[in-house]
Backbone bond lengths (Angstrom), bond angles and torsions (degrees), N, CA, C in turn:
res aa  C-N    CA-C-N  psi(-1)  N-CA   C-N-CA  omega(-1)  CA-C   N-CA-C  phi
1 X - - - 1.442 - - 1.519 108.89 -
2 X 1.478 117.69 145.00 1.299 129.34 -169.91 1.613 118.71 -131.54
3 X 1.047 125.28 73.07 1.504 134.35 178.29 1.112 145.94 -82.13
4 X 1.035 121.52 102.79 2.094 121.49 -139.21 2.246 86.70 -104.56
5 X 1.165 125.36 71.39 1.149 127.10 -148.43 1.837 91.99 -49.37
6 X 1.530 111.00 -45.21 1.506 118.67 -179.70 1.685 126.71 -31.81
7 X 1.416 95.97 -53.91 1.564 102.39 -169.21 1.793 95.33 -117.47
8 X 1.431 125.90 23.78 1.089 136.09 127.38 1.652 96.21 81.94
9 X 1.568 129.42 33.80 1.330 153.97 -145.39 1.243 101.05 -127.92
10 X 1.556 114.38 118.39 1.588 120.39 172.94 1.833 120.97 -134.95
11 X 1.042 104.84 147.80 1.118 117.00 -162.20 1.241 105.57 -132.22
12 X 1.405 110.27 106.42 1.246 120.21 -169.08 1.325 130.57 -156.74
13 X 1.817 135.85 97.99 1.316 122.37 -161.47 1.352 96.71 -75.88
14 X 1.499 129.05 153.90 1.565 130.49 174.47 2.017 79.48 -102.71
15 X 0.897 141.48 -24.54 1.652 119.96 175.03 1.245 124.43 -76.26
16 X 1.562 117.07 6.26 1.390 138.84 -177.17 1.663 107.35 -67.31
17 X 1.231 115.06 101.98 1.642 121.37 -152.67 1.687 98.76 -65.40
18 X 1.176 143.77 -15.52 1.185 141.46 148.85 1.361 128.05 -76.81
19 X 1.413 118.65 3.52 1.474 127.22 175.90 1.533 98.50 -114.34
20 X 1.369 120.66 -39.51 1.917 137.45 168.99 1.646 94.32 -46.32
21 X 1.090 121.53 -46.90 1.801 115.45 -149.05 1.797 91.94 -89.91
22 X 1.278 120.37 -39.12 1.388 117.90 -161.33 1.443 110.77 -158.91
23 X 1.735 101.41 64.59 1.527 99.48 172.06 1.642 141.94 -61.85
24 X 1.892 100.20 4.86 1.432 93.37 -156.63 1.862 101.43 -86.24
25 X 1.340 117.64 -24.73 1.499 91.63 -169.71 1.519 107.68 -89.79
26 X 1.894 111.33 29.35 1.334 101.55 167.27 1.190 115.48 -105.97
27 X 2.193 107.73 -4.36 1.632 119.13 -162.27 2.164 76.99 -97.06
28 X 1.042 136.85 -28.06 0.982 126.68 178.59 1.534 136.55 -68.90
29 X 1.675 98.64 -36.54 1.544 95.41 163.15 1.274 104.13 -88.96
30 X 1.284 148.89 0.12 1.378 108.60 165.27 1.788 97.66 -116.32
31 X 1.117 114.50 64.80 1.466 130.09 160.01 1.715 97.60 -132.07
32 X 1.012 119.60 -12.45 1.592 112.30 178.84 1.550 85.10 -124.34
33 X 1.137 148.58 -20.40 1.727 115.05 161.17 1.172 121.31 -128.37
34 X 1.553 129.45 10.17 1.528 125.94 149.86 1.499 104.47 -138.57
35 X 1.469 128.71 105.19 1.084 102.29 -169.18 1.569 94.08 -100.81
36 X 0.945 141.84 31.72 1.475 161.42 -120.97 1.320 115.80 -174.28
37 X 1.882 143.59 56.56 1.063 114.65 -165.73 1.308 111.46 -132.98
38 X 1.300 118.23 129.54 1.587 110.96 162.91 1.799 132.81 -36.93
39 X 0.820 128.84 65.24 1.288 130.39 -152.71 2.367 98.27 -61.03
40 X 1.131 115.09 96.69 1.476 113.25 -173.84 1.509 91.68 -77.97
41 X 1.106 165.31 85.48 1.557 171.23 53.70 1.394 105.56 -33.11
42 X 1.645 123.18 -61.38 1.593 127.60 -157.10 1.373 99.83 -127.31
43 X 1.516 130.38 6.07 1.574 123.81 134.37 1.635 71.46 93.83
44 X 1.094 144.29 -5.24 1.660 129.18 -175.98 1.721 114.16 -106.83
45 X 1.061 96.26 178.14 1.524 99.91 -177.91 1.563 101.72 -118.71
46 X 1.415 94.41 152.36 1.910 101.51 -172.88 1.129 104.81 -138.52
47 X 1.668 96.44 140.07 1.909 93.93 -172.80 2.169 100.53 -120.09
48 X 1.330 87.20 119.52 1.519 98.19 -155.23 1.953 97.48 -84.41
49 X 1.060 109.82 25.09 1.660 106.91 -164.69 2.165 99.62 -162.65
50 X 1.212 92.64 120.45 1.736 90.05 -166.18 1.723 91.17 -80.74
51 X 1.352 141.81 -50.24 1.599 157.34 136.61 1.252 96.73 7.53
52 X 1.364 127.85 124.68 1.545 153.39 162.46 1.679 104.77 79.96
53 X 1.550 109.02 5.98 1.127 97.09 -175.66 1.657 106.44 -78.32
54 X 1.546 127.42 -173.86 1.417 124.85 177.25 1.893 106.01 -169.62
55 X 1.227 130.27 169.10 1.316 130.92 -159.45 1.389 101.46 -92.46
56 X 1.421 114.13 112.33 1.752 107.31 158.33 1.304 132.71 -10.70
57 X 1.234 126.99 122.54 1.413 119.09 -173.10 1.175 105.33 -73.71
58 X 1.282 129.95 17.08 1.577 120.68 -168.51 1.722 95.18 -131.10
59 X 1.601 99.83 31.49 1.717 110.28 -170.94 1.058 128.28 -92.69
60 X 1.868 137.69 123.31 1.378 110.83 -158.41 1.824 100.35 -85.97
61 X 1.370 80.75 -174.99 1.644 84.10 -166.68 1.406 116.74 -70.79
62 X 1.645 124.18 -24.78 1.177 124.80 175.22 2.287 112.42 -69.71
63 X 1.351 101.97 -28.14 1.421 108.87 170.98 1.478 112.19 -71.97
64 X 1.318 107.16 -31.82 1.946 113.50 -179.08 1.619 89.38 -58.97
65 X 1.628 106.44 -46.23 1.788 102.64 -161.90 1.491 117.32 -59.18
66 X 1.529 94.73 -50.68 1.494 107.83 174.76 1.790 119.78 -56.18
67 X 1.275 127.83 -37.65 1.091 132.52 160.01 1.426 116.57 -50.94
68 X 0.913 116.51 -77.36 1.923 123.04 170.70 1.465 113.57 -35.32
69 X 1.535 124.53 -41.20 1.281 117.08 166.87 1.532 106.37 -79.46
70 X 1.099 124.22 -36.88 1.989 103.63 179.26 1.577 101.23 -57.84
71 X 1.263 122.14 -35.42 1.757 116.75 -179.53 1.397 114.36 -70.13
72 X 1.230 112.82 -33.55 1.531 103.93 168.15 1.501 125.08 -72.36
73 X 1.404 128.80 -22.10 1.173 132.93 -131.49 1.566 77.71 -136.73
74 X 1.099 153.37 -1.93 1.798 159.97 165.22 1.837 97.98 -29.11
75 X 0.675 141.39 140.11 1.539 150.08 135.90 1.569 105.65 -38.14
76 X 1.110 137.14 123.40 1.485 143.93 127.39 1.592 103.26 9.59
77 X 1.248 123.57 110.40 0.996 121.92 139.20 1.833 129.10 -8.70
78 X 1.254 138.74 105.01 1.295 137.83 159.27 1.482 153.06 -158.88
79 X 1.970 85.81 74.03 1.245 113.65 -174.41 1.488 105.50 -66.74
């Protein structure tokens, strides 16, 4: 894995047979230092933390709805 924390750039095979067997202390450091990352494999961006997130301002109103109910309806915290 390759994490440029600055310009928020990750590099990362998920078929990487040591990332396949035990992905969590790689979903953990970059939930405590990018929780925000361009993932350059699938050209998309991934948001590794549902917390501080909020609805596009360019959001219709039925997506505002749907957002507000996934925040209400979250599981308990249980790290």
């Amino acid at each position: 894995m390759k994490l440029d924390t600055e310009s928020r750039r990750l590099s990362l095979n998920p078929r990487d047979p040591a990332f396949y067997q035990d992905p969590y202390p790689t979903y953990r450091r970059l939930q405590q230092e990018a929780p925000v990352v361009y993932w350059e494999e699938f050209e998309r961006w991934r948001f590794l933390r549902h917390t501080g997130t909020s609805p596009p301002s360019c959001a219709t109103a039925d997506s505002v709805a749907a957002w507000r109910i996934s925040r209400e309806s979250r599981p308990a915290n249980r790290c």
